[in-house]
C-alpha positions as CSV (number, residue, x, y, z in Angstrom):
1,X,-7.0,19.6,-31.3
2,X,-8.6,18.2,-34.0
3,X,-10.1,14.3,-34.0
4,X,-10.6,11.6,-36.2
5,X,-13.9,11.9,-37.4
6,X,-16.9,9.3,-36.3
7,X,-14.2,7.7,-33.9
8,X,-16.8,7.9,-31.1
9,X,-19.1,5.5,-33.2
10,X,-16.9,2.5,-32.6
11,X,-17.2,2.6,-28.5
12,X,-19.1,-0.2,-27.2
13,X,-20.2,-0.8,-23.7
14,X,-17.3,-1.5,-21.0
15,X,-18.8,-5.4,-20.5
16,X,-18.6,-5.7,-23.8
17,X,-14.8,-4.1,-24.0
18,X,-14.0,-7.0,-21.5
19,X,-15.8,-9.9,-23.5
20,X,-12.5,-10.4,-25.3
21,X,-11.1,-11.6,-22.6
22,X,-10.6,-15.1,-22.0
23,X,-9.6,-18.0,-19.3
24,X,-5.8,-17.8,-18.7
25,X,-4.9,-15.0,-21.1
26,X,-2.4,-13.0,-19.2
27,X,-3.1,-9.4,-19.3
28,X,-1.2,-6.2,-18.6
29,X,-3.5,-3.2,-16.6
30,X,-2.6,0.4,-17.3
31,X,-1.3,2.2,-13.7
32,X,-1.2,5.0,-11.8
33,X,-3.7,8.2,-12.4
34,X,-4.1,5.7,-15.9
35,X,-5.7,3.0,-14.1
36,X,-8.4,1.5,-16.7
37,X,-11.3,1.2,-13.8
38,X,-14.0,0.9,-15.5
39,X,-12.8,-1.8,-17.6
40,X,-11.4,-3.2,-14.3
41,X,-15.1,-2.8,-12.8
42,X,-16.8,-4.7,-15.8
43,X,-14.0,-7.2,-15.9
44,X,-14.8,-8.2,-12.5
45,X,-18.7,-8.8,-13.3
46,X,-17.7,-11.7,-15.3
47,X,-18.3,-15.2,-14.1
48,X,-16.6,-17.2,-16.8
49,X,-13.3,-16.2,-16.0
50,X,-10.3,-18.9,-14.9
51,X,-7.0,-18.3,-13.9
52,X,-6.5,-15.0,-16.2
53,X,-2.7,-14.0,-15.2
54,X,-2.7,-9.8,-14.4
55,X,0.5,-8.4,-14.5
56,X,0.8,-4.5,-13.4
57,X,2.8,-1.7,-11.7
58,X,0.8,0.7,-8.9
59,X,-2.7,0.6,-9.4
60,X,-5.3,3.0,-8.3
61,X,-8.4,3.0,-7.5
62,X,-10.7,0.0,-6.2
63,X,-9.4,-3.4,-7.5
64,X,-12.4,-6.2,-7.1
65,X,-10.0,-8.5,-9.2
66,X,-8.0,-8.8,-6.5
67,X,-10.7,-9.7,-3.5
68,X,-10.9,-13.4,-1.9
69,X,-13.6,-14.4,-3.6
70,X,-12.0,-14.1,-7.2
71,X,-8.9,-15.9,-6.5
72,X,-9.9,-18.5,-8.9
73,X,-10.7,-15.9,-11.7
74,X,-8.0,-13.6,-11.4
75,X,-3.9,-14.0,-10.4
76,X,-2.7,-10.5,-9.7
77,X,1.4,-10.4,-10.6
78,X,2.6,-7.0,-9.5
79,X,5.6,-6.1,-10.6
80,X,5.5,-3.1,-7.6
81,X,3.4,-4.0,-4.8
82,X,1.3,-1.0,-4.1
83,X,-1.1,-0.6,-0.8
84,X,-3.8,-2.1,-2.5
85,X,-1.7,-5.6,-3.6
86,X,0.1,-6.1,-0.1
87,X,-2.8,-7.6,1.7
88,X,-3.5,-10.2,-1.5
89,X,0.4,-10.8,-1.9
90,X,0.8,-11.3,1.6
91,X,-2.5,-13.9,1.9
92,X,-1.2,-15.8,-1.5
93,X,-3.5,-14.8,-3.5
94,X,-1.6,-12.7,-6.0
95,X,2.4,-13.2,-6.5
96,X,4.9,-10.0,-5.7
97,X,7.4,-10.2,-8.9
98,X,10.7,-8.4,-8.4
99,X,12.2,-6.8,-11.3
100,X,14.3,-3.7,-12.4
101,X,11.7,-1.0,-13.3
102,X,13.9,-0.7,-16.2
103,X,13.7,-4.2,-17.2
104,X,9.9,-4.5,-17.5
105,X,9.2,-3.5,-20.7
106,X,11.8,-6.0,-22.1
107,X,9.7,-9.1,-20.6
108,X,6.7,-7.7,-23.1
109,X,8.9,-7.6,-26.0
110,X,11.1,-10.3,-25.6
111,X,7.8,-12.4,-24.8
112,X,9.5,-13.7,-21.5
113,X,5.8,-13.1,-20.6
114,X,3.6,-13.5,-23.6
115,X,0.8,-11.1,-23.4
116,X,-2.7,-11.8,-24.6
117,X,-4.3,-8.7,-23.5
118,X,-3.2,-4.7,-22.7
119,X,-6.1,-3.3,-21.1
120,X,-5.1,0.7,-21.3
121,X,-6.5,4.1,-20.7
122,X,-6.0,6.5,-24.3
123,X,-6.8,10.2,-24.8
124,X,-9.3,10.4,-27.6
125,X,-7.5,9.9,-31.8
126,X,-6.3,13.0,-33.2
127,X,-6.9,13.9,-37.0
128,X,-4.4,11.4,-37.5
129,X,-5.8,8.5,-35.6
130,X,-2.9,8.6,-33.2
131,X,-3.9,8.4,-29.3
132,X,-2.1,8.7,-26.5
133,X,-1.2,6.8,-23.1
134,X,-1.7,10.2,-21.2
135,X,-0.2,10.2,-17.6
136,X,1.4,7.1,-17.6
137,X,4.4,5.4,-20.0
138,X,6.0,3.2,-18.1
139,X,5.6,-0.4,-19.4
140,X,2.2,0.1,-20.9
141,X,3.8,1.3,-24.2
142,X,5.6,-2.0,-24.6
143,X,2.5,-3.8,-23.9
144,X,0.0,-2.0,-26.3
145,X,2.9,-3.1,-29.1
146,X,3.5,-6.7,-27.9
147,X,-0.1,-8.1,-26.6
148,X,-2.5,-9.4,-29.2
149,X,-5.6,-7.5,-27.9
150,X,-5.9,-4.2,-26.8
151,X,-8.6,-3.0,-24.8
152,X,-9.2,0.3,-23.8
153,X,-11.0,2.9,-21.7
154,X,-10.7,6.4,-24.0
155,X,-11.5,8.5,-21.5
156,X,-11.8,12.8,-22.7
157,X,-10.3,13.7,-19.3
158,X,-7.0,12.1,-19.8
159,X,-4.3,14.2,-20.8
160,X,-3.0,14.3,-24.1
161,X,1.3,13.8,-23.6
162,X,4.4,14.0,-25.7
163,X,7.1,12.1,-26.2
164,X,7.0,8.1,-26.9
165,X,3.4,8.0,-25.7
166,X,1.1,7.2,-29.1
167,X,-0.8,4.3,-29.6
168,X,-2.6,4.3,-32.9
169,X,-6.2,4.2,-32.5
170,X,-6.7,1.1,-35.6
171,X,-4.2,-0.6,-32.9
172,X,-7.1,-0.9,-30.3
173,X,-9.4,-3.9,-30.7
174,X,-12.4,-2.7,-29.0
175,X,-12.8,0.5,-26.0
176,X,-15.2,2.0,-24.2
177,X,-15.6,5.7,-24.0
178,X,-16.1,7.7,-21.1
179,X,-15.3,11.1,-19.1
180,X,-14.4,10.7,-15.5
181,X,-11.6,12.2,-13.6
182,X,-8.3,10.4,-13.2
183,X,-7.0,8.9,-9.8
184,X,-5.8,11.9,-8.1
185,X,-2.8,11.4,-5.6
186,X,-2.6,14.7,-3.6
187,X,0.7,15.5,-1.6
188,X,0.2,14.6,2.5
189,X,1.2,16.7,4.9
190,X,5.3,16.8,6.0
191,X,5.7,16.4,9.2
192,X,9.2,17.9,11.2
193,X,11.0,15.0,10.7
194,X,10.7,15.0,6.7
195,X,11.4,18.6,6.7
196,X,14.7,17.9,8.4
197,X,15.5,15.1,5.9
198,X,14.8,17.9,3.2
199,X,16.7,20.8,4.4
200,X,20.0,18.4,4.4
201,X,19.4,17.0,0.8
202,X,18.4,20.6,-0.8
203,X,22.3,21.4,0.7
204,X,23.8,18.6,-1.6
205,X,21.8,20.4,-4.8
206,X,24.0,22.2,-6.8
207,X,22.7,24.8,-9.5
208,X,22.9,22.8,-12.7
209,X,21.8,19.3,-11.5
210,X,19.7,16.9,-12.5
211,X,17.1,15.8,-10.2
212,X,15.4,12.2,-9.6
213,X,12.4,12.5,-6.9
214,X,9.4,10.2,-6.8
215,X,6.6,11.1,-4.3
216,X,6.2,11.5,-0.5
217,X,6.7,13.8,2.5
218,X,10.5,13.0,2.0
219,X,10.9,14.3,-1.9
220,X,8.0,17.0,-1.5
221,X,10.3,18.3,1.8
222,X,13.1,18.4,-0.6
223,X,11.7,19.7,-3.9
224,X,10.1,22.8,-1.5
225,X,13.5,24.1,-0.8
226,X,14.6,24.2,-4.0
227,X,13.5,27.6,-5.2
228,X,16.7,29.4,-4.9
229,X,18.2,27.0,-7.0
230,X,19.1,27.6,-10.3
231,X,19.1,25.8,-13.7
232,X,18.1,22.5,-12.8
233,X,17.3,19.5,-14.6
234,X,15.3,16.4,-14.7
235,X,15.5,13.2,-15.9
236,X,12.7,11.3,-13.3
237,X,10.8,8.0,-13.6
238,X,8.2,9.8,-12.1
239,X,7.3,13.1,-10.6
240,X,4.1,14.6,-8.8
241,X,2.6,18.3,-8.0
242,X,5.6,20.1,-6.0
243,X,7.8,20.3,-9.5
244,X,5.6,22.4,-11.5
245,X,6.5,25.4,-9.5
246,X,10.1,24.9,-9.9
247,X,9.2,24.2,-13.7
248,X,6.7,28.0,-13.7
249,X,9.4,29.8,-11.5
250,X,12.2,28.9,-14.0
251,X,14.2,27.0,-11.4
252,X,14.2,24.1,-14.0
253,X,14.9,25.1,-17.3
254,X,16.6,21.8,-18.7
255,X,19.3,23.6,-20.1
256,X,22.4,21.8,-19.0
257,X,21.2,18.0,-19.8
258,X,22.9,15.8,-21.9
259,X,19.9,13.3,-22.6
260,X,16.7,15.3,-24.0
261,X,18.3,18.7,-23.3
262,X,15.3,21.6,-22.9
263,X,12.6,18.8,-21.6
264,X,11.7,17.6,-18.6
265,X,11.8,13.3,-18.9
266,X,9.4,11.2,-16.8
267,X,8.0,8.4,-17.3
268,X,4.8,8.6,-15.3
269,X,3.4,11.5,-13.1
270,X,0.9,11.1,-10.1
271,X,-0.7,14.0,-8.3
272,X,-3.6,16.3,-8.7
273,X,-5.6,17.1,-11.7
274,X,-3.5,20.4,-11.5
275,X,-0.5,18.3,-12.7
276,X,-2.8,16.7,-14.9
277,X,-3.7,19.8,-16.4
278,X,-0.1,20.8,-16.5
279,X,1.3,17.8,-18.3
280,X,-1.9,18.2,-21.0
281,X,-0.4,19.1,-24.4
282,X,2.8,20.1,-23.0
283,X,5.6,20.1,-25.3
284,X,8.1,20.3,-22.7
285,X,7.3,17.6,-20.6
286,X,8.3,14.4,-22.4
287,X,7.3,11.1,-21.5
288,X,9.0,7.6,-22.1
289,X,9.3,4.3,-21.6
290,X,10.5,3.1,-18.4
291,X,13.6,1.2,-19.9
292,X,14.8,4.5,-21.4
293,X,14.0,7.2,-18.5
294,X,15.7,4.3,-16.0
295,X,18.5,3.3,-18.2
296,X,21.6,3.4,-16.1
297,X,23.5,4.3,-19.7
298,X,21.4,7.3,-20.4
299,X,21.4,8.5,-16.7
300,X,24.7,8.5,-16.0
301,X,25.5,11.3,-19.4
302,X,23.4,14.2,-17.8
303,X,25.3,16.3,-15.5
304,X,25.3,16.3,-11.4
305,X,22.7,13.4,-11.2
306,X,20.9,13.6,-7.9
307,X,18.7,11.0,-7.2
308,X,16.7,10.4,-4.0
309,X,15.0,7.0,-2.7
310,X,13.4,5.7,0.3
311,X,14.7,2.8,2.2
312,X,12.4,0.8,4.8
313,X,15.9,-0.4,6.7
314,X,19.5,0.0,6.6
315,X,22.2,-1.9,8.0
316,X,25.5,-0.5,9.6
317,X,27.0,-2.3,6.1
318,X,25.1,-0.4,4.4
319,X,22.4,-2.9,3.1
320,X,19.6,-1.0,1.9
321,X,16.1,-2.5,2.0
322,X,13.6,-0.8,0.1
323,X,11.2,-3.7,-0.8
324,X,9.7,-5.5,2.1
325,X,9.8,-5.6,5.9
326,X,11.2,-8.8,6.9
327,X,9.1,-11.4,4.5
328,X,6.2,-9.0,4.1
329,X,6.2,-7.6,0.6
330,X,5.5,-3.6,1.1
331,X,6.3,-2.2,-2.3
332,X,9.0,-3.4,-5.0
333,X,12.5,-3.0,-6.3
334,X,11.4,-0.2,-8.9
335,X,13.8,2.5,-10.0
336,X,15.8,2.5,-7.2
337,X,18.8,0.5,-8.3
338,X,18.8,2.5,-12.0
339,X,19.0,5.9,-10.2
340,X,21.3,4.9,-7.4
341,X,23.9,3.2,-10.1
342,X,23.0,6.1,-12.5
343,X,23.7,9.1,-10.0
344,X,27.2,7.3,-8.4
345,X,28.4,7.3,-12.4
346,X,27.3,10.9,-13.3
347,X,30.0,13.4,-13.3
348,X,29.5,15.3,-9.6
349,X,26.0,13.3,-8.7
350,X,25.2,12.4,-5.9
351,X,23.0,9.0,-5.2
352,X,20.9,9.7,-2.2
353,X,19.1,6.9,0.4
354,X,16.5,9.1,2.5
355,X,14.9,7.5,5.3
356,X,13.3,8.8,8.5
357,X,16.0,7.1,11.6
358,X,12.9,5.2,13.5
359,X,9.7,3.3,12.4
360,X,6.4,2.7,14.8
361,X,6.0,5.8,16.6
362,X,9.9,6.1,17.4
363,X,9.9,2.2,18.6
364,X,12.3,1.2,16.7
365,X,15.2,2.2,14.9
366,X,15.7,1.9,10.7
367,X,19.4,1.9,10.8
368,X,20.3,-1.5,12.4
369,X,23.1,-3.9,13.1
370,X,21.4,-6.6,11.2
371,X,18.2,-6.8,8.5
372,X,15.2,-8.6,9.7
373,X,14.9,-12.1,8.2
374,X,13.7,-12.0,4.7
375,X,14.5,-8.6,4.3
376,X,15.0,-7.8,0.5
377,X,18.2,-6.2,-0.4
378,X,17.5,-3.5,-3.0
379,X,20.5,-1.4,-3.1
380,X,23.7,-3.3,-2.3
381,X,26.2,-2.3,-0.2
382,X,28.8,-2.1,-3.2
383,X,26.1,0.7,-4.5
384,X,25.2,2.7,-1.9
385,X,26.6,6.2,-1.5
386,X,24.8,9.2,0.4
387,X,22.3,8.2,3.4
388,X,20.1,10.6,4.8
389,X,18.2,11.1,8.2
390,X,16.9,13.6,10.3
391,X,19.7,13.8,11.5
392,X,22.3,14.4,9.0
393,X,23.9,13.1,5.9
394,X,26.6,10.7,5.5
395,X,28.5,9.0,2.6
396,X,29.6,5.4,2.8
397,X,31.3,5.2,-0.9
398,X,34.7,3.9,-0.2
399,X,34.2,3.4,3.7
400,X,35.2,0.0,5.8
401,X,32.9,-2.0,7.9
402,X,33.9,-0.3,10.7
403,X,33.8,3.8,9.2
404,X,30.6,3.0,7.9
405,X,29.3,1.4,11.2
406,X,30.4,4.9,12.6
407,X,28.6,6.7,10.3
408,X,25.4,5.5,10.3
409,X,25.2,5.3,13.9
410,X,26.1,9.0,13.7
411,X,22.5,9.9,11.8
412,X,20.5,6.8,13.9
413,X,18.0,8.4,16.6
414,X,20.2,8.8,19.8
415,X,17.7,6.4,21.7
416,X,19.6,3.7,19.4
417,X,23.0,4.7,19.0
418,X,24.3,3.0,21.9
419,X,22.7,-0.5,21.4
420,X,23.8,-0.2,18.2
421,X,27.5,0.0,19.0
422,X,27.0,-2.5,21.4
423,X,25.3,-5.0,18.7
424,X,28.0,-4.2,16.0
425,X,30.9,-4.5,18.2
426,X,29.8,-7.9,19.3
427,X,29.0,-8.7,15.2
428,X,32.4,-7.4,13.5
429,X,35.1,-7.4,16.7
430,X,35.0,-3.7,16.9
431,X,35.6,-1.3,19.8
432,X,33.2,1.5,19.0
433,X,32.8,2.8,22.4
């Protein structure tokens, strides 16, 4: 690839990147592998600093805004609570804000929250100035277009995407520029119980559908058992390192979507630098915003939509928490809710809730009579469809209280089944045995 010339001459040092910045701006950080860190480093170093408002998705890497003894400088607003955020959130000193993944971008643009500042990572300016937001779309492109100031860390190593990724490079205010690797996010181990949960899902995979999978134990058990599959899709807010076999083997060739036929659609991708390396100048791996690869509309046109999400609880309604346990904040509403409502309306998909049945070592049971208190409902009742243990699959569209009851105590751990019955029969006047 060709670059602008004399580009390079602009960079300045990362403290002086961040001297921009200024008491209660409010700021938007770049995520994922993208995470800006060594803006995030220098921004830290500053003493100045009051009540600057940071809004953000997952974030990797170390996070010094967010210790105790910058509370005053810095108020962290994820919009998904990562493992990093939970201990802040959970202590006060930064403020959990659930949202639709796919409505993000909108409070940028609509200037429901007025950015000052997008603090991004870019892959070096092209010939034609144009720069991109590598590995991660989500909301950041909205930001670089709706803040004031952009800030960034043009970093060599990050890859250079397609789709609705650009940034122009006379867009960026000042940067810094360095070569580091990315956040890697390599895929744990799968343990027996995952690989139960992925043997039953890969059955409800038809050839020709269109796949949502984020990362984990749970989607990597899945995606692994997917190699006698044939002409698959996907259409994905994210995706990680166990799809680019299925993408090399020809298992997923695109060829039956509706919405960006041929490509595979994600909006952000976290893994290994072998993904990143795979993503890098790949003209059929598209990235978008997160308000287009999670809109409900768009999902719903591609054929045999399944999409699979994790669930921290479910009740015998059918409840599905997904965001917190109890009033602990663990994570965020996300994409969950776009893909669930996306799959139901597809023509033959299939909208999946995966779960392992017990929590704690096997102490306690995720399918349960009632949620705990302050338990955040994610995916309704009214919207969920397919749920999925180690111990089978069962689907609650169109069920009563009662068949549903039945159903998910069916796939509970049998340590819990019969308390269960007893606790729901005492709840709802039923007789379940």
């Amino acid at each position: 690839m060709k670059r602008l010339p004399g580009w390079e001459q602009r960079a300045v040092s990362a403290s002086d990147v961040v001297a921009h910045l200024q008491s209660r701006h409010k700021v938007f950080v770049h995520g994922a592998a993208a995470t800006p860190t060594t803006l995030l480093d220098a921004m830290a170093q500053r003493t100045d600093l009051e009540g600057v408002e940071i809004f953000h998705l997952h974030l990797s890497g170390p996070c010094r805004f967010a210790e105790p003894a910058l509370r005053d400088a810095f108020i962290s607003n994820p919009l998904f609570t990562d493992a990093g955020m939970r201990r802040p959130v959970e202590e006060g000193r930064a403020f959990f804000v659930p949202v639709f993944l796919s409505d993000v971008p909108a409070l940028f643009s609509s200037r429901r929250i007025p950015l000052d500042v997008a603090m991004v990572s870019l892959s070096p300016p092209d010939e034609h100035g144009l720069c991109t937001l590598g590995t991660s779309i989500d909301a950041a492109k909205s930001a670089t277009e709706h803040a004031t100031i952009v800030l960034a860390e043009i970093n060599e190593q990050l890859p250079r995407t397609y789709g609705a990724t650009v940034v122009p490079f006379d867009r960026v205010t000042a940067f810094v520029h360095t070569d580091r690797p990315l956040h890697e996010a390599p895929a744990g181990p799968v343990g027996t119980v995952e690989n139960r949960i992925g043997e039953h899902i890969a059955r409800l995979v038809e050839n020709g559908s269109t796949l949502q999978m984020g990362i984990g134990a749970i989607p990597n058990a899945v995606l692994s058992r997917l190699g006698n599959k044939l002409e698959l899709g996907v259409h994905t807010e994210m995706f990680s390192d166990l799809l680019v076999p299925l993408i090399r083997n020809g298992v997923v060739t695109n060829r039956y979507k509706t919405i960006h036929r041929g490509r595979t659609v994600t909006s952000f991708v976290s893994g290994s630098r072998k993904l990143f390396d795979f993503v890098n100048e790949n003209q059929l791996v598209e990235f978008h915003p997160c308000d287009r690869t999670n809109d409900t509309a768009l999902i719903r046109q591609n054929p045999r939509v399944v999409a699979v999400n994790a669930a921290l609880e479910i009740d015998l309604t059918g409840q599905v928490c997904a965001d917190s346990i109890g009033h602990r904040i663990y994570s965020g509403i996300g994409g969950q809710m776009d893909f669930i409502r996306g799959a139901a309306l597809s023509e033959g998909g299939k909208a999946i809730i995966a779960l392992p049945s017990t929590a704690r070592g096997g102490q306690v049971s995720r399918i349960v009579s009632t949620l705990k208190p302050g338990a955040g409902v994610v995916t309704t009742r009214g919207h969920v469809q397919y749920v999925a243990t180690e111990f089978g699959v069962v689907d609650l569209h169109g069920l009563n209280l009662r068949k549903r009851a039945e159903a998910l105590i069916s796939i509970a751990h049998p340590d819990f089944r019969a308390e269960l019955r007893r606790e729901v029969n005492a709840l709802r006047h039923f007789d379940l045995g």
